[in-house]
Each structure stands twice: as C-alpha cells, then as structure tokens.
DRENPARO-572818 format. One record per atom (N, C-alpha, C, O): x, y, z. Coordinates in steps of 0.05 Angstrom, whole numbers, padded with zeros to 5 digits, always signed. Example, Ala and Ser with C-alpha at 12.3 -4.5 7.8 and 13.67 -1.06 7.14 Angstrom:
! DRENPARO-572818
+00264-00114+00156+00246-00090+00156+00264-00066+00156+00285-00066+00169+00257-00045+00142+00273-00021+00143+00258+00001+00157+00268+00023+00161
This chain:
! DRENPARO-572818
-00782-00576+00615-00754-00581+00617-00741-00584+00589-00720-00574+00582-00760-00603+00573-00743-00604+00548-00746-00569+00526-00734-00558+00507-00762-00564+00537-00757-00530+00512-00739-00518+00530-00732-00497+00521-00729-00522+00552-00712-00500+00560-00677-00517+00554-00656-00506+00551-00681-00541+00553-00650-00546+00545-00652-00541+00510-00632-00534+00499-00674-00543+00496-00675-00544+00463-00668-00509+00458-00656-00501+00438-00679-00492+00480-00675-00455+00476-00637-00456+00484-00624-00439+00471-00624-00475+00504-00599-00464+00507-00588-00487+00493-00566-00494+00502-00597-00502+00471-00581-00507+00450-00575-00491+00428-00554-00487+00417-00598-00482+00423-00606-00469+00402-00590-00443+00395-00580-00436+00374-00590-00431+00422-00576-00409+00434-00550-00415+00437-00540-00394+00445-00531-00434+00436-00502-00445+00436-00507-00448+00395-00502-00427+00382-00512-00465+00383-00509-00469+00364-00520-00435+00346-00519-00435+00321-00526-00418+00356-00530-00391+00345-00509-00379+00347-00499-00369+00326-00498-00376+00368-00477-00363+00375-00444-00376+00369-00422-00366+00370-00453-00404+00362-00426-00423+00346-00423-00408+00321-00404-00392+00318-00444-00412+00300-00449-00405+00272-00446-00373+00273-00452-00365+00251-00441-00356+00287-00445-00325+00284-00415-00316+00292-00406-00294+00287-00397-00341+00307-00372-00330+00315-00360-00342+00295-00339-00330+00289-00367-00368+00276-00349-00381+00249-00351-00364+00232-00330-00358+00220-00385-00347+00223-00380-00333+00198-00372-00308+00201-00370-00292+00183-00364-00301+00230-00345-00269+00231-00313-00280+00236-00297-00262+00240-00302-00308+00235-00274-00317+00237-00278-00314+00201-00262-00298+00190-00285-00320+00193-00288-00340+00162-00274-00321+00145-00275-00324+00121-00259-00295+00158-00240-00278+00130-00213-00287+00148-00193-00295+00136-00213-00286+00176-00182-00298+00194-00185-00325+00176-00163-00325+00164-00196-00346+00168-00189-00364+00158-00179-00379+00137-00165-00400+00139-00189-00363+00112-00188-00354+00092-00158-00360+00083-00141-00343+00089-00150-00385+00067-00121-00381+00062-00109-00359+00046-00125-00348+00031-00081-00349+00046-00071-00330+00022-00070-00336+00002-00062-00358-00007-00085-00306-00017-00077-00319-00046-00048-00323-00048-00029-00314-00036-00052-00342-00071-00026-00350-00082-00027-00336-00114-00044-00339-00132+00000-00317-00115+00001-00300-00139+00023-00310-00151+00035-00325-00136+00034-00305-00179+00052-00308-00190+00065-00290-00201+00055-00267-00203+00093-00296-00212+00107-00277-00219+00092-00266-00251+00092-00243-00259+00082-00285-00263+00071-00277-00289+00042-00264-00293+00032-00254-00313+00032-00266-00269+00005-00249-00261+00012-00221-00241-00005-00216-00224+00029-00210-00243+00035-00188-00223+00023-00164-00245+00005-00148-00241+00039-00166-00267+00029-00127-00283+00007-00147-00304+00005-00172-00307-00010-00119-00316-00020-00130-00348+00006-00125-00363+00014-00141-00380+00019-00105-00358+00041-00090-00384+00064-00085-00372+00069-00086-00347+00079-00080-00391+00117-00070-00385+00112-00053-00410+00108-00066-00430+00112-00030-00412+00111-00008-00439+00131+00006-00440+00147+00003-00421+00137+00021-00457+00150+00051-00452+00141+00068-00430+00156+00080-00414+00115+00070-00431+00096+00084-00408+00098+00072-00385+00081+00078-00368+00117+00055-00379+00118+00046-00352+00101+00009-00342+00089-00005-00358+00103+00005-00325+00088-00016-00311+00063-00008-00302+00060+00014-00292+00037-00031-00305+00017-00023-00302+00004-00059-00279+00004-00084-00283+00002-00056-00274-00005-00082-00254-00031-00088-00261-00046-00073-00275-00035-00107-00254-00053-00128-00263-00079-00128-00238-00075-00129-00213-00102-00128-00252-00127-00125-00237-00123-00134-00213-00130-00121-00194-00110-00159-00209-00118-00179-00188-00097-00174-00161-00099-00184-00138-00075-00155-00172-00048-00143-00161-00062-00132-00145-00065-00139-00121-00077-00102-00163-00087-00091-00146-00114-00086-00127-00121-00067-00112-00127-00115-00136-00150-00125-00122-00138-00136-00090-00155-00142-00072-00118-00137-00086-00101-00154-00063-00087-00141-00046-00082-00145-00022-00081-00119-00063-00069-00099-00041-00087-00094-00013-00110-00089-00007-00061-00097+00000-00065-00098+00035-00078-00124+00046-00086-00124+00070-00080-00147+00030-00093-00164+00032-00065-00189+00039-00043-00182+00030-00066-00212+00051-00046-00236+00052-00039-00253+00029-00052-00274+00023-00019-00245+00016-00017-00263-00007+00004-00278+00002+00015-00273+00023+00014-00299-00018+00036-00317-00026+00046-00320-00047+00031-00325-00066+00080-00316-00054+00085-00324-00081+00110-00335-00071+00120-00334-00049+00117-00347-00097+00131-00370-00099+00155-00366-00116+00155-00365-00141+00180-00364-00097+00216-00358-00119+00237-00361-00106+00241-00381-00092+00254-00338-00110+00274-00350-00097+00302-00324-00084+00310-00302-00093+00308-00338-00063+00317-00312-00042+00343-00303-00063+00361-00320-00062+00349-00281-00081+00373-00259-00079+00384-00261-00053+00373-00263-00031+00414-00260-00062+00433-00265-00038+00434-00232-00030+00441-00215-00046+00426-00227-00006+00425-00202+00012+00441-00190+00007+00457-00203-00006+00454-00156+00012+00467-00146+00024+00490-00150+00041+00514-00148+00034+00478-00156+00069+00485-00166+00091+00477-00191+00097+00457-00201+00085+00487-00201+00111+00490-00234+00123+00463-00236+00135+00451-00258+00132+00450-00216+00147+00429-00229+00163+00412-00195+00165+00420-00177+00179+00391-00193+00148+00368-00173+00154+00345-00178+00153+00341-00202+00154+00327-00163+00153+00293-00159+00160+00284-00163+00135+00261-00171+00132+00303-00158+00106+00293-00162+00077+00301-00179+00067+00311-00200+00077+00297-00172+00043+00310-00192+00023+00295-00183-00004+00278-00165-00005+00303-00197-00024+00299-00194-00053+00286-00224-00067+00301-00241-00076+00263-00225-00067+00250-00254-00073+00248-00256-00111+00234-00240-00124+00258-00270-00119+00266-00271-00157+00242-00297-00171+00230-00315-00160+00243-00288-00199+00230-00308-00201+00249-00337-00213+00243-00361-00216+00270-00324-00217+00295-00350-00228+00315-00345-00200+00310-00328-00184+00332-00360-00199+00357-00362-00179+00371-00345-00192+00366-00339-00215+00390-00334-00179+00410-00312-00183+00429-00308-00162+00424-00312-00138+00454-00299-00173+00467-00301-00164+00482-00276-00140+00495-00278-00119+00471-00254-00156+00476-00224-00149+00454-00215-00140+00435-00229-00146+00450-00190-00124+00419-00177-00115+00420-00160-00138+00438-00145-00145+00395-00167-00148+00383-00147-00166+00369-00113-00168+00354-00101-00183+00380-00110-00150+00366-00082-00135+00369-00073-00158+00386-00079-00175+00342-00050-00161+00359-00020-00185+00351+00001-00167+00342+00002-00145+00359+00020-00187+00370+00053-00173+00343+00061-00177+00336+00078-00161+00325+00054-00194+00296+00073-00196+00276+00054-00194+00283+00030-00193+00256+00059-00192+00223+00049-00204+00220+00043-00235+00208+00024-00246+00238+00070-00248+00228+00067-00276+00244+00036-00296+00235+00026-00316+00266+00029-00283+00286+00005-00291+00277-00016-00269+00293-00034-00262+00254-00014-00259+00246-00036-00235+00244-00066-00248+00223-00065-00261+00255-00087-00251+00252-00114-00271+00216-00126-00258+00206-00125-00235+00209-00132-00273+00182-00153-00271+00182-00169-00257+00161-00180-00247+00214-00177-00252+00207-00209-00244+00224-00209-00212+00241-00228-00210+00223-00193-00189+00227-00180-00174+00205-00172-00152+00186-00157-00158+00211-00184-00118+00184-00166-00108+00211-00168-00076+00228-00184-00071+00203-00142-00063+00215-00141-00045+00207-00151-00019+00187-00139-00010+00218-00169-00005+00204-00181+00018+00217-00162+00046+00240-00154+00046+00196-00157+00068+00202-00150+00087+00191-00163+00115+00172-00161+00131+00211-00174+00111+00206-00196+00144+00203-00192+00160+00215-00173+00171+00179-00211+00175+00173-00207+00201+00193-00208+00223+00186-00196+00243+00213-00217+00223+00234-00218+00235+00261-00226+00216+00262-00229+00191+00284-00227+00237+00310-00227+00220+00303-00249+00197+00283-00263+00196+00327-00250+00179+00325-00277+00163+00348-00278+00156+00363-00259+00149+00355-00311+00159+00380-00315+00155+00373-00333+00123+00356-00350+00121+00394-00320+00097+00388-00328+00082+00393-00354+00078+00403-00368+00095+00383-00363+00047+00379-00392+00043+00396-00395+00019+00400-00373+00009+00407-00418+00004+00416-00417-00016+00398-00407-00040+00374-00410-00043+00415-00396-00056+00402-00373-00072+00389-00397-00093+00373-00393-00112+00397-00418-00086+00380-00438-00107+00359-00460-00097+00357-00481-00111+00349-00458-00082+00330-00465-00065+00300-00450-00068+00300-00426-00061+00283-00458-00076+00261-00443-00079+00239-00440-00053+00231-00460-00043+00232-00422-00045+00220-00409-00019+00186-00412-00028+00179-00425-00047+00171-00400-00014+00146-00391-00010+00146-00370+00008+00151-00377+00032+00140-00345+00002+00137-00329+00012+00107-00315+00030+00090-00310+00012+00099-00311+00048+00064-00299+00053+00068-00275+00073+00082-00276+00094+00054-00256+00065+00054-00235+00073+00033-00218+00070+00010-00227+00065+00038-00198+00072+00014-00171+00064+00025-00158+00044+00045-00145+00046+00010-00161+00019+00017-00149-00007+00017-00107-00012-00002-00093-00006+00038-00098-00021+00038-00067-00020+00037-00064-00043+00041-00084-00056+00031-00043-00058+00037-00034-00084+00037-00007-00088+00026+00012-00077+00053-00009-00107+00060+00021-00123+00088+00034-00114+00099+00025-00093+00098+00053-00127+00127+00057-00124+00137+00069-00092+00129+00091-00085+00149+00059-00079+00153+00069-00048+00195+00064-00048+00205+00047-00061+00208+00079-00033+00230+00087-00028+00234+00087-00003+00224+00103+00013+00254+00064+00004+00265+00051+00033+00267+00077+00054+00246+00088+00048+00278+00091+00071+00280+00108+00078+00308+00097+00090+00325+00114+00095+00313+00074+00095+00343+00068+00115+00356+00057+00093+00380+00058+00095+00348+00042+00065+00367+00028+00046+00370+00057+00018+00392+00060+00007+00353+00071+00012+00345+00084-00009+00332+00070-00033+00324+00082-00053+00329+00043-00030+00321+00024-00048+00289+00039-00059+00273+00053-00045+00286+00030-00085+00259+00034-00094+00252+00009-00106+00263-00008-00119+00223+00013-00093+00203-00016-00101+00181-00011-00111+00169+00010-00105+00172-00029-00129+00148-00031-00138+00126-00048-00125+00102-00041-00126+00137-00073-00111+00120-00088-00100+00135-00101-00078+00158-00109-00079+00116-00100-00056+00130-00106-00033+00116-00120-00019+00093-00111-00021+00118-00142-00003+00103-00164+00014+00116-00151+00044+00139-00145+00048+00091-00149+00063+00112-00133+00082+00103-00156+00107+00088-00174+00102+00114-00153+00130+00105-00178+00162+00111-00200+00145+00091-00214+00146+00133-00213+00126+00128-00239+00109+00143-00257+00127+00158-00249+00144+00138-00283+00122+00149-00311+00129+00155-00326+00109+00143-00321+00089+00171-00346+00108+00179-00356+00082+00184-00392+00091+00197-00401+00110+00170-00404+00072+00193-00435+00085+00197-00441+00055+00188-00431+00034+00217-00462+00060+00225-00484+00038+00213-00488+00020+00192-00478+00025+00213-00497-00004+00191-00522-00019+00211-00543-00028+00235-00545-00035+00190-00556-00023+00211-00591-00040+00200-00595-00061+00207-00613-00075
C-alpha cells in the first residue's frame, strides 16, 4: 500500500515540476528597456540598434516615458517620448526618425493621459523601419498588443 501511494506521489510531483518548467518562459517578467539602450549609434549612415534591441525582438518588453498628445482624442496608438512634450513628434521618414521616440500600438482603444505624467508601457517589441498602412507614419520601433499604466 505504501509504494503505491509513494508511485502516485511521485507521479503528481513529476508531472507538477514538468508543467512549471514548460510555464517558466509564460512567467518570465518583461524586459525592461530604456530609451538610452535602444541604438549603439545615430551616424550619418543612419541608426543602428543596439544588441539587446535586437536580441528582444518579438519578445515582451517594457519601457518607461511619456504619452505624445495623439492625433485624435481617442486611438489604438500613440507616440511614447522619452521627455514630455507637448506636440506629436511624428516625422515624414525613417531617415529623420528622433532616438528618443517608439511607437505604441494598443491593445485596445486609449484614452490619452496628460502629456506630463509618466506611463510604463509592455508589449511585444518590433524593429526596423515599417510604414502604417492607414496613418502613412514611419517607424523605427514599435511595441505592438501594448498596455500602459501610471507611475508614481
């Protein structure tokens, strides 16, 4: 009696530890990136991103700034900065793309926040130059499914 309850322990605690270490990447918090770790360079030759940018791509990250006042009153994007501002910083190309700039695309609507309030952003990190197809906007870096709260 006792080896057959010690086999269907054994057999529960096997099958505990085999379902934690196949959860254990769902668990895994987002990195947290910064605005000053995004490229190695800003050249003449363009923007060149930084190892760890592109070690992350498609992967859940987090960074930390602050919402550009939208377009419109209430969309799926937004413009996440690394200072407050007052105007959206969009540009017309990739090649005038600013550093300190990543485009968020929300999981759902978002109603903006004061442009001086600093956010946390987490999402799924994109990279490399891509062009809106409904705004014409061009981005260099884009957090896409993101959620955002407060910080105090």
């Amino acid at each position: 009696m006792f080896s057959s309850q010690f086999a269907g322990g054994s057999r529960r605690r096997f099958f505990f530890g085999l379902a934690v270490l196949l959860a254990s990447p769902l668990l895994r918090a987002a990195e947290l990136l910064s605005f000053d770790g995004l490229y190695k360079s800003n050249t003449v030759l363009g923007l060149k991103f930084a190892e760890r940018t592109l070690a992350l791509k498609g992967q859940s990250v987090r960074l930390r700034g602050y919402m550009a006042p939208p377009l419109k009153p209430e969309s799926k994007f937004f413009v996440l900065t690394r200072e407050p501002v007052s105007i959206c910083p969009f540009c017309s190309s990739d090649a005038e793309w600013p550093v300190d700039i990543v485009v968020i695309y929300a999981s759902k609507t978002v109603v903006p926040t004061n442009f001086s309030e600093r956010i946390e952003v987490e999402g799924t990190l994109e990279v490399g130059s891509h062009t809106d197809p409904a705004t014409g906007f061009v981005s260099q870096l884009r957090i896409r499914d993101a959620s955002f709260n407060k910080l105090r």
